[in-house]
N, C-alpha and C positions, 0 to 999 in steps of 0.2 A: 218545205225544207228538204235538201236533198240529203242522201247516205253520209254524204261528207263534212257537211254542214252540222249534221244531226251528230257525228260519232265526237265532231269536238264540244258537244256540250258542256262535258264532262270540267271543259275549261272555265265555261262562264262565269263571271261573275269573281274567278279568282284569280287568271290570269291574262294577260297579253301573248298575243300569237304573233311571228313572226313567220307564214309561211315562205320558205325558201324554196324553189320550183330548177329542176334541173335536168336537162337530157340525158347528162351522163357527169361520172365524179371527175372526169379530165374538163369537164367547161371552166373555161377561163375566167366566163362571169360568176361562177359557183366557188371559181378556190379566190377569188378577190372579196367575195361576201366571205369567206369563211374568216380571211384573214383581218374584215372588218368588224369582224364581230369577236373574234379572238382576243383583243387587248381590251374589250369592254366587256367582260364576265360580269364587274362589279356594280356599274350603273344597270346592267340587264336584269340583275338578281335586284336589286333596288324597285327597281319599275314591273317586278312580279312579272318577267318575260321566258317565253318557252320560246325556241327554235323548233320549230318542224322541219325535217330537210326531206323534200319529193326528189327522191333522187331514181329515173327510169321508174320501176315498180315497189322499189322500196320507200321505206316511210320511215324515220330514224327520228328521237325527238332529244336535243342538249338538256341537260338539266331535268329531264323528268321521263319516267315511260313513255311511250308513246300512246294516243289510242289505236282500240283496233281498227282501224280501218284503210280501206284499199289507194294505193296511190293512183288511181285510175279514177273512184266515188273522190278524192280531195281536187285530181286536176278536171273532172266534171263541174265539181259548186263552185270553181272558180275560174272558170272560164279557161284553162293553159293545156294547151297541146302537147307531146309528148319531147317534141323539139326547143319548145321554147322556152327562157329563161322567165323566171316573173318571182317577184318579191312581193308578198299582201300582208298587211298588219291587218289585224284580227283585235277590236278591241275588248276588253272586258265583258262590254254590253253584247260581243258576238257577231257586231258592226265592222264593216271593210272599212278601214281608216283611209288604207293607204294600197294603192297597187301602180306597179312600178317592171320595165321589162330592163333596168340596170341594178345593181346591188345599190343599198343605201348605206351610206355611212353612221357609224355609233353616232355621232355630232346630228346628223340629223333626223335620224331615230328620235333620239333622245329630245330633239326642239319639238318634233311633233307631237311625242305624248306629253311633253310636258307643259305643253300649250291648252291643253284641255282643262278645261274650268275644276273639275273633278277632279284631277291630279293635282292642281295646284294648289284646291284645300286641303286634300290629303298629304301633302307637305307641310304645310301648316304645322300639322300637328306634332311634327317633330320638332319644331320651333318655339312653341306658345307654353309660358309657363302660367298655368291658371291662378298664383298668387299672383301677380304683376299684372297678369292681362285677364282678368275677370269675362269683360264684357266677351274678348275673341274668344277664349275656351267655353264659354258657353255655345255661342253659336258656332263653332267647332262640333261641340257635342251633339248641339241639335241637329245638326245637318250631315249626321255620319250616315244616316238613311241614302242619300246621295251619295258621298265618299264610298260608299261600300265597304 
């Protein structure tokens, strides 16, 4: 596991990463992901989602501290040069879902994590009323080891 890999630990298990990868803050693929991500604060926060933005040598995180770690150790564990644009989702598990060299849209962000079997019991649960639905809220319950 490299420096970069290792410093987002800290994420595991509680959130979703969005690394954002950018030359510089005038890229054009960088202010069109910002602006896609902009009007979706509230399904982001929903889907337990951090912004990382690699911007040159800086490292800036939306919605949460950042960890410590160098924009140099994050565009090493993930393969992107100093020039090149790249968007990677980062899932829970610490897993590359998604890596991508254009911005992704909130619409399809959002279809890909919410296509994961995991997520979409973990929706459940804000659905299921255990008077009425006995049988799902139990295996809701049992299966929150997987949910996380």
């Amino acid at each position: 596991m490299s420096t970069g890999e290792t410093a987002l630990d800290g994420y595991r298990w509680q959130n979703r990463l969005l690394l954002v990868f950018a030359p510089d803050a005038d890229s054009a693929l960088y202010r069109r992901q910002q602006e896609m991500l902009l009007v979706a604060e509230c399904g982001l926060n929903e889907r337990d989602m951090v912004i990382i933005f690699v911007i040159r040598d800086a490292v800036s995180t939306k919605g949460r501290p950042a960890a410590p770690v160098a924009a140099v150790d994050l565009r090493d564990a993930y393969g992107v040069l100093p020039h090149q644009f790249r968007v990677v989702l980062i899932g829970k598990d610490g897993g590359v879902k998604l890596r991508q060299e254009e911005p992704i849209s909130a619409a399809d962000l959002f279809a890909l994590i919410d296509s994961d079997a995991a997520r979409a019991r973990a929706r459940l649960i804000d659905y299921v009323d255990p008077a009425t639905d006995p049988d799902i809220a139990a295996f809701i319950r049992d299966d929150r080891r997987i949910i996380g």
